[in-house]
N, C-alpha and C positions, 0 to 999 in steps of 0.2 A: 832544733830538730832533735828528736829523739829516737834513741836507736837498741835495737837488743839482740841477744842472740839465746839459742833454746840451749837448756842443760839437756841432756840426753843419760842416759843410764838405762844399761843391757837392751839399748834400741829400744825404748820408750821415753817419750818427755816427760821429766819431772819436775821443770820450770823455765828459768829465763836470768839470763846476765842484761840490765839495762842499765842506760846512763842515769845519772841523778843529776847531774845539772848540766845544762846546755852548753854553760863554757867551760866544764874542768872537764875534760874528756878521760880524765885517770880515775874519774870519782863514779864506781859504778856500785851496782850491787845486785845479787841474786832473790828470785822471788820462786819459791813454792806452786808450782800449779794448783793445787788446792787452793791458795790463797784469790789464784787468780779469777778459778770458780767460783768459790764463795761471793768475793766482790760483785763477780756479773748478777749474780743470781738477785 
């Protein structure tokens, strides 16, 4: 399972804290909204 939570700044999302692997639960990292855009698109 994988799981995350949104960065927020001055009450706007600017990205996202997710896990990176399913069993180290200490092992996360931050991602860019723009990045997240770009990808979908």
């Amino acid at each position: 399972m994988v799981s995350g939570a949104p960065i927020i700044q001055d009450g706007k999302p600017v990205g996202a804290v997710t896990d990176v692997l399913d069993n180290d639960p200490t092992t996360n990292y931050g991602i860019f909204i723009k990045n997240m855009r770009d990808a979908a698109a």
